[in-house]
N, C-alpha and C positions, 0 to 999 in steps of 0.2 A: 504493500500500500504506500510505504515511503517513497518506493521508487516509482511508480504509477503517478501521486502528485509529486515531485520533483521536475519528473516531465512535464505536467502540464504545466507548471510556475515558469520555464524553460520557453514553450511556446508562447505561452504567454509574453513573456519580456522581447522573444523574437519579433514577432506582432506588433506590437508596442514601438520598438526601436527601427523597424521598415517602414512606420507608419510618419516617424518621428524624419523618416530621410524621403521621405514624399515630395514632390515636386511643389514648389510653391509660385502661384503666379500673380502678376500688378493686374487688377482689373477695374475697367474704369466702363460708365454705361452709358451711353449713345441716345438720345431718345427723340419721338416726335410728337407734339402734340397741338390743335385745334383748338384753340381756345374759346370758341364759340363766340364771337362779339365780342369780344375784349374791348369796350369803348367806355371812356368817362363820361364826363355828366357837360362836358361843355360844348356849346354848338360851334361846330369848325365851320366859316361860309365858304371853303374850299371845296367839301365832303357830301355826301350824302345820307347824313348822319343824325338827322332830323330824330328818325325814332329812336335813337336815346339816347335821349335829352330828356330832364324832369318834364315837359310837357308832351315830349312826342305821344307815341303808340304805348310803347314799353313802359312810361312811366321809371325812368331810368334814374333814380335818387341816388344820392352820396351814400345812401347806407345800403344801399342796392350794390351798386357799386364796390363797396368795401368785404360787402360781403363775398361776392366773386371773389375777390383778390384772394381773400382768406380760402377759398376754396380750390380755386386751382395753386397755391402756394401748399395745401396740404397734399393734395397728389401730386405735384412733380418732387416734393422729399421724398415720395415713397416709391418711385417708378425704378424697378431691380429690385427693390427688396425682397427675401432679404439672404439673396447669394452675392448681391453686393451692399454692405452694410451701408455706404455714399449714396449722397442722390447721385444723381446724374451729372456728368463732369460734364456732358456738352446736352443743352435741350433746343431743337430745334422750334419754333412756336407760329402760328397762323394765326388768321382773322386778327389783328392786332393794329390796333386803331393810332397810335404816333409809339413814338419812343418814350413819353410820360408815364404813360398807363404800366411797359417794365418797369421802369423806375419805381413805381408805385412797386409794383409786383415781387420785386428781388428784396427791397427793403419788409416785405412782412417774415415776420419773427420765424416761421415754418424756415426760411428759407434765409434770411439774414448771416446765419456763421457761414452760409458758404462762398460768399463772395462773389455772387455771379458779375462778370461783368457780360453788355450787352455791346453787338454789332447789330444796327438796323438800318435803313434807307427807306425811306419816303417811297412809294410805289403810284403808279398812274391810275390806280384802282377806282372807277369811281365812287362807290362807296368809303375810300380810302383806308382800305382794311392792306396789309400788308405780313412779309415774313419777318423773321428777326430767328436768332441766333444768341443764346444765355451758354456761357461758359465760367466752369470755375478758374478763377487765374491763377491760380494756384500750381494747377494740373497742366494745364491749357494757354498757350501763349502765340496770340494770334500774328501774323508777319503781313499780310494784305488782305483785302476784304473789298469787291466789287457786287455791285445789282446789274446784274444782266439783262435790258429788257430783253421781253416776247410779244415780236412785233407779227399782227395777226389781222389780215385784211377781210373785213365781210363779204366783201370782191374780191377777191385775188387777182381781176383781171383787171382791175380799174387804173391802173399802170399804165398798161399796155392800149389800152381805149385813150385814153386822153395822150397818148404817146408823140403821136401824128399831129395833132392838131389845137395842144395847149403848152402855154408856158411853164417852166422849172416851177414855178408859184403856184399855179394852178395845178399841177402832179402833185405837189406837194398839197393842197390845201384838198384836194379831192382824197386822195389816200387818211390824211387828218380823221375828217369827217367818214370815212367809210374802216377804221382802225378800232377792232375789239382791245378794249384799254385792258386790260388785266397786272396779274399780280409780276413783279420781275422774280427772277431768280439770282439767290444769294450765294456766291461763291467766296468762300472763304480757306484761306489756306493756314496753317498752323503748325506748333510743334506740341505733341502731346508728352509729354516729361520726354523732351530731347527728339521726340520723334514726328517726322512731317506728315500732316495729317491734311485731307479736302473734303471740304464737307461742304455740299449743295442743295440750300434749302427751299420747298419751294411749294410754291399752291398752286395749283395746274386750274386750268378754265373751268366752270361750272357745266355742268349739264343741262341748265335752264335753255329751256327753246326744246329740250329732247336729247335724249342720250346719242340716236344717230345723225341729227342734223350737227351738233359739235362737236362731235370726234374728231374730226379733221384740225379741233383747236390748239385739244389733247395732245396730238399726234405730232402737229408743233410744237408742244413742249418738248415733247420727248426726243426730236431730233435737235432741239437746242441744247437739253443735257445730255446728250452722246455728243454733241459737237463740243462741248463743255471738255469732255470728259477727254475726249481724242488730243486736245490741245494741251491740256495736263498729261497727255501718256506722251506725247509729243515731245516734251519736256524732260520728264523724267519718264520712262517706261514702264519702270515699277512703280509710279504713284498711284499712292490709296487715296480710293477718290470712295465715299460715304455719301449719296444722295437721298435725302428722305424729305416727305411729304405730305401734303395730302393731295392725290393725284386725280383724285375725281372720275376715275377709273379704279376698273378690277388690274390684279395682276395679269389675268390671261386676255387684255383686252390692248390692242393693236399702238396705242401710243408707248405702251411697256414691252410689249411680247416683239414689236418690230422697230417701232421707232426706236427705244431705247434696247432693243434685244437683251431684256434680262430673261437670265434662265432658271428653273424651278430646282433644278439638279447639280451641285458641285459640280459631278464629272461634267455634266455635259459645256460647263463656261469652257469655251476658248481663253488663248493667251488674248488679252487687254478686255477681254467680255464683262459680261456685270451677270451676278448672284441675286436673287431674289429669295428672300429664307420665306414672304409670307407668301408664295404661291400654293407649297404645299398646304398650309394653315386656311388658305382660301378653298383648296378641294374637303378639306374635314370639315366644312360646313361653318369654321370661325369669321367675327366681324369682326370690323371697328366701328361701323355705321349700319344702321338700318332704315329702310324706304317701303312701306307698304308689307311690313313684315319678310320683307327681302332681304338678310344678310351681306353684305359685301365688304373687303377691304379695301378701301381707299386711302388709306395712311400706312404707310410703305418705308422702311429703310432698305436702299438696293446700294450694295459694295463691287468695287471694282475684283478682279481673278487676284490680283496683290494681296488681297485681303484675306482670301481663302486657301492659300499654300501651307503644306504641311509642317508648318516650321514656326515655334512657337517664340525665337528669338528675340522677335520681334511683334509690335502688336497685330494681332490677328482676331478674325472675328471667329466668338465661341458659342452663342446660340440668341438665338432670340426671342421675344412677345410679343404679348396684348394682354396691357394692364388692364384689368376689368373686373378688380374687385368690387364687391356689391355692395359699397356703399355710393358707388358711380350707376347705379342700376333703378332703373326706375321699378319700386317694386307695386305698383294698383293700377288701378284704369285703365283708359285704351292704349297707353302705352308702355304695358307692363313688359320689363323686359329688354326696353330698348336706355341707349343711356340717357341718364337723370341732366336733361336741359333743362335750360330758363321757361318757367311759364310764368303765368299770372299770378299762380299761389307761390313759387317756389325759384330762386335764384339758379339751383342749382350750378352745374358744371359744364358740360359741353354734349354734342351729338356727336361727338365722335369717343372714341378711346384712345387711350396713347398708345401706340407702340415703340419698342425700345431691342436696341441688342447691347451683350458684352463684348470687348473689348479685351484680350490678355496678352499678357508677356511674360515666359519663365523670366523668374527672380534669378 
């Protein structure tokens, strides 16, 4: 019996001391999120921004307001938890109405020890809702940062019609007036503890008018970020290029599947191709949005082939989500289920969910 437990106290400590020489890795979490109307209380006469405003539709009050803040400030501390005990060292962020409203947003207490600083740009939006980009500076140390427009004609041929038979001014002033204003896209380049990082943030065309009359809008996005993207591989070859969104599209829908050719399948990315982790996640039936009890994912982080090579030297992407714990869940009514947005009775959080990936590096 002595020697029967000696053995076992033996494995035991073997156990123990293999477990103690385990590989350990820096992981940091990536995330994307919708902020639903991110707008304050003040009327911009720039904007379209009338409903809210304390008297618009919304009934949009300072404590309306504040209360949002405090809402989405407690879900992006918690977005990766809790395989990564940090919030989010870089949060990508939508519908966001000036650069005030972050600043509001970083200073509330949920999120204050982390330092975020913010890269934004004004966008031609007419609503004037726009992206932005929260990083901790800590971690994250940005070197250039540009807004790409996406330039998108309701004519595509109105160019060429007026070509013949009007002036530079008149080309110009007809293209003006026939140009879908939308949101830009945010390209930012960075070092994430020492290492270059590109992250392209971005809010692709709505589907209003119909899902197949604007695809074609889409589908310009998506060739503007593979065009994005070709120029940074251009550059460096191995640049990690990180685009996420809310793309107003499915994954298997023609502005992602061809314009931007991401693929659902590691093996299948070619060299400089782009990875899509939430393709599969959109076959198992998961959302981030819902439309008439229809499921879909429309908020997307897609990584360049750099990102997914077998070598953990350096940072590489290690898996990903959708945040959608149930307190973001609307749980009565008719829209039980879908996530807990602004109504009448209740501030809530947004229509979308965040989704998020990790990030690692052997130590």
């Amino acid at each position: 019996m002595r020697i029967i437990t000696l053995r076992i106290c033996f494995i035991s400590l073997f156990s123990i001391a293999a477990y103690g020489q385990a590989k350990k890795y820096s992981i940091h979490t990536a995330a994307f999120y919708n902020f639903e109307n991110l707008f304050d209380t003040i009327d911009d006469i720039y904007t379209n921004d009338d409903e809210w405003t304390p008297n618009g539709v919304q009934n949009w009050t300072t404590e309306k307001y504040h209360q949002k803040l405090q809402n989405l400030s407690g879900v992006l501390s918690e977005i990766g938890t809790p395989e990564n005990r940090n919030a989010p060292t870089l949060i990508g962020g939508s519908e966001i109405e000036n650069r005030g409203v972050l600043e509001d947003l970083i200073k509330q207490p949920k999120l204050l020890s982390f330092d975020y600083g913010i890269i934004h740009f004004d966008s031609p939006d007419k609503r004037g809702i726009d992206v932005a980009l929260l990083y901790q500076k800590k971690f994250f140390k940005p070197t250039t940062f540009s807004n790409i427009p996406l330039y998108i004609l309701k004519n595509k041929n109105v160019q060429e019609e007026k070509k013949e038979e009007s002036t530079d001014e008149e080309i110009t002033t007809a293209i003006q007036n026939n140009r879908v204003f939308t949101r830009d896209q945010l390209l930012i380049t960075g070092f994430l503890e020492g290492e270059e990082i590109n992250i392209i943030v971005n809010h692709w065309p709505s589907r209003s008018g119909g899902e197949k009359a604007t695809s074609e809008y889409r589908e310009a996005a998506g060739k503007l970020n593979r065009k994005i993207i070709d120029s940074l591989q251009q550059i460096n070859p191995d640049a990690k290029v990180i685009t996420m969104g809310d793309l107003n599209d499915g994954p298997y829908n023609k502005s992602i599947k061809t314009a931007l050719g991401a693929k659902a399948k590691k093996a299948e990315v070619p060299e400089f191709g782009t990875y899509n982790p939430f393709e599969e996640m959109a076959k198992r039936g998961m959302g981030t949005t819902a439309f008439r009890d229809s499921w879909d994912i429309f908020d997307q982080i897609i990584i360049t082939q750099s990102l997914i090579k077998p070598d953990f030297s350096s940072f590489k992407f290690w898996k990903a989500g959708i945040f959608n714990k149930p307190y973001l869940i609307q749980n009565s009514g008719q829209y039980k289920g879908y996530p807990l947005r602004h109504s009448s009775n209740e501030v809530g959080f947004s229509d979308h969910f965040p989704v998020y990936i990790y990030l690692i590096k052997e130590m």
